[in-house]
C-alpha positions as CSV (number, residue, x, y, z in Angstrom):
1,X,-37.0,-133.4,80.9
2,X,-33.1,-134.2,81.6
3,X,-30.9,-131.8,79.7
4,X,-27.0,-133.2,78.4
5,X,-24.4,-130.9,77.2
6,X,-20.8,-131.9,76.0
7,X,-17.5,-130.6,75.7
8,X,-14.3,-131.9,74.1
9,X,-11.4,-129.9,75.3
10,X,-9.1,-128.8,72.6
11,X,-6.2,-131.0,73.1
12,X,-7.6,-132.2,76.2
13,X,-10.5,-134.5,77.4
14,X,-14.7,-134.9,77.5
15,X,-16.3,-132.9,80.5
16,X,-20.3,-133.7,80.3
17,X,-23.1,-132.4,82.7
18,X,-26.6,-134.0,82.8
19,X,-29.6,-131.9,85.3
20,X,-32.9,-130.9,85.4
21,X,-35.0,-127.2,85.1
22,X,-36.8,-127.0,87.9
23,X,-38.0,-123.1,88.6
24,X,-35.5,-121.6,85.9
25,X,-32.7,-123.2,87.8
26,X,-30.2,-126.4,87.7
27,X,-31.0,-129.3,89.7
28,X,-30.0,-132.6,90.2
29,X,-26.6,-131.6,88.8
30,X,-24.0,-134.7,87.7
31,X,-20.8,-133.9,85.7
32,X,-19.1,-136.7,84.4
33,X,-16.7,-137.2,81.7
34,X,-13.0,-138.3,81.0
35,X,-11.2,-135.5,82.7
36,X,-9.3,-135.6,85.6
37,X,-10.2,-134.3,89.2
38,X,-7.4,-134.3,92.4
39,X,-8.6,-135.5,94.6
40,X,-10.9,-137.7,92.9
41,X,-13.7,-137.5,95.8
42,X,-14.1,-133.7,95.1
43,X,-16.3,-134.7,92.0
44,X,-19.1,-133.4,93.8
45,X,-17.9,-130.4,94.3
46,X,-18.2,-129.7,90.7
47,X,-22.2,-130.3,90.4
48,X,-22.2,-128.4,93.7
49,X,-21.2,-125.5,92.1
50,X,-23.9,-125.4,89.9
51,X,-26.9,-126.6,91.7
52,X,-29.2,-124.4,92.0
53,X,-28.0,-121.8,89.3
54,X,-30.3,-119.6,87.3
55,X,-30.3,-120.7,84.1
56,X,-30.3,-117.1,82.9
57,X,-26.7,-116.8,83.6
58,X,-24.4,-117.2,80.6
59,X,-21.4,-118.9,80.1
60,X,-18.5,-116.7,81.9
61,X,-20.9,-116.9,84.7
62,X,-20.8,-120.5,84.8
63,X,-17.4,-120.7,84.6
64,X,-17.6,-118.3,87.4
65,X,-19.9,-120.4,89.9
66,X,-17.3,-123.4,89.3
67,X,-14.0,-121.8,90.0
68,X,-15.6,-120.3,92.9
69,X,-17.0,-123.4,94.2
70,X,-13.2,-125.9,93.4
71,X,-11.4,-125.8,96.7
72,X,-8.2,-124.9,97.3
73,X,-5.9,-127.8,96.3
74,X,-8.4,-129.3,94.1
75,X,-6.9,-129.8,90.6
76,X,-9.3,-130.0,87.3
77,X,-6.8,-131.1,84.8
78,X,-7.7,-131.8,80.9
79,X,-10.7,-129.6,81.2
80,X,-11.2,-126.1,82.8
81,X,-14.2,-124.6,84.2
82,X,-14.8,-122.9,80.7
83,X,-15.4,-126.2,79.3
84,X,-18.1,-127.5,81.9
85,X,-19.5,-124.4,81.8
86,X,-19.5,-124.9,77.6
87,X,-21.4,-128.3,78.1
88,X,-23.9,-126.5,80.4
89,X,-24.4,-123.6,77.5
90,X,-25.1,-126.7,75.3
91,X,-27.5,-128.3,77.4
92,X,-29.4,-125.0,77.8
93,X,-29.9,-124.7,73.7
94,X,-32.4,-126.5,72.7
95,X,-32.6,-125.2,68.7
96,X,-31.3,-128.8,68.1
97,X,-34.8,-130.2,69.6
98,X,-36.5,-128.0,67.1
99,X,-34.7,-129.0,64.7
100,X,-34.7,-132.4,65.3
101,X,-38.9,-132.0,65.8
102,X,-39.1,-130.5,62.0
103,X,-37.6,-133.4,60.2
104,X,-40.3,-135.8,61.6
């Protein structure tokens, strides 16, 4: 099942990351949202930093793998690595799905 997890800056913009659980990791790892990247093309760099990442780690861990993996030069303005790193904490909870499941 394809996980989603949002987050809405404070004062800033939407950073959103979509990927799939496969052996307690991320995989197939796209971010997306209305924030800003410098260069543009580096995008991928973003889902790069979190392919593969246990899904055991929590969120200043995240944040971590992201800042690590940005490139020197490479600008992430309206969001932060906190914030993807949020919408991948939200994509990991699933006590909405539950939730959700009871009301049917």
């Amino acid at each position: 099942m394809r996980r989603r997890g949002e987050f809405k800056t404070p004062g800033g913009k939407l950073i959103a990351v979509e990927f799939n659980i496969v052996h307690e990791s991320l995989h197939d790892v796209v971010v997306t949202g209305d924030f800003f990247l410098y260069p543009e093309e580096a995008l991928p760099v973003l889902s790069g930093a979190l392919e593969g990442a246990p899904v055991t780690l929590d969120l200043n861990q995240f944040a971590a793998r992201v800042r690590a993996g940005l490139p020197e030069g490479v600008e992430l303005l309206g969001s932060s690595p906190e914030g993807l790193a949020t919408a991948v904490m939200r994509a990991l909870d699933t006590s909405w799905a539950a939730d959700d499941a009871d009301d049917r």
